[in-house]
C-alpha positions in Angstrom: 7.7 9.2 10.2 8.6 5.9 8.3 11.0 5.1 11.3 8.2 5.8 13.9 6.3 3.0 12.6 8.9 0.6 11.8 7.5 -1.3 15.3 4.2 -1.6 14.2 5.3 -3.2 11.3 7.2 -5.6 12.6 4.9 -5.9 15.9 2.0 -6.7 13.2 4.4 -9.3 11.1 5.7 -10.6 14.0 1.8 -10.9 15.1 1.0 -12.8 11.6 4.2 -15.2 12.1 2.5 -16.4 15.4 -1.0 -16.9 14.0 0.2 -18.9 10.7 -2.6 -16.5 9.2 0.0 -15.3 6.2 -3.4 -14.9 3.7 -3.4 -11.3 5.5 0.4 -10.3 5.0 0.0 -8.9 1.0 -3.2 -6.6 3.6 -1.2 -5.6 6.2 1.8 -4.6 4.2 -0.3 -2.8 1.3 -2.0 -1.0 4.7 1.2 0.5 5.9 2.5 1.5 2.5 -0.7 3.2 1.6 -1.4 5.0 5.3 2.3 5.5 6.6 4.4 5.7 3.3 6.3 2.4 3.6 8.5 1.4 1.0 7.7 -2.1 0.0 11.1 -3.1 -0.2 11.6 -2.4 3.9 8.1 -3.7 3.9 9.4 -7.1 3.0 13.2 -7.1 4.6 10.6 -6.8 7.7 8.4 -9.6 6.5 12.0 -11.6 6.2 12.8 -11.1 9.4 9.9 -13.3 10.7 10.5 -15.9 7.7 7.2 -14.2 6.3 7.1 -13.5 2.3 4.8 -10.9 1.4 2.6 -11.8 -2.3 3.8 -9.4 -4.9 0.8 -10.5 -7.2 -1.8 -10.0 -4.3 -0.2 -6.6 -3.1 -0.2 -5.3 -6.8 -3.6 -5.7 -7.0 -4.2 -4.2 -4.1 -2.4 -1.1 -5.3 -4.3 -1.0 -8.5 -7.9 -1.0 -6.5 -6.2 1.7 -4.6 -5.1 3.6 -7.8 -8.5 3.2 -9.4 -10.6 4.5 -6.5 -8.5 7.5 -6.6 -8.9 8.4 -9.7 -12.5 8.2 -9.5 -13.1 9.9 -6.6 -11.3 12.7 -8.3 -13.0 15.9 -8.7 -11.1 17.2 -11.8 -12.1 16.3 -15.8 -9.9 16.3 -19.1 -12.3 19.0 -20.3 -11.1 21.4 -17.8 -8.0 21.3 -20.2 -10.1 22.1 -23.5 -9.5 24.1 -26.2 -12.4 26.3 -25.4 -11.9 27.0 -21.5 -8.6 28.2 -22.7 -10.0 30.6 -24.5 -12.0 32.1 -21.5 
């Protein structure tokens, strides 16, 4: 699947290359590790490709938005591991 959308990527970075609009890269990249399972490391060999440098510090946070959400969207509490449930 990774290989299926190595095009987009480089359609899309190719795309931001044209534009000059390089605030959106850290976006873009974070948006095809996230939905397609990009590594970030052939994320940015990509980005190199079109002389484009993806922000570390901007996808990061990113990531850690991502991570937070996540965890508080999810539906399963510490107290589900509690001494009394156990005893149940």
């Amino acid at each position: 699947m990774i290989q299926t959308q190595l095009p987009k990527v480089e359609e899309a970075f190719a795309g931001i290359s044209k534009t000059k609009n390089k605030d959106k890269l850290a976006e873009l990249a974070f948006n095809f590790y996230d939905t397609y399972g990009m590594p970030y490391e052939m994320l940015e060999e990509s980005a190199e490709k079109f002389k484009l440098k993806i922000d570390e510090d901007a996808f990061e946070k990113l990531l850690d938005k991502q991570r937070e959400q996540s965890r508080a969207k999810t539906k399963i509490k510490g107290e589900i591991f509690s001494e009394r449930s156990r005893k149940k």
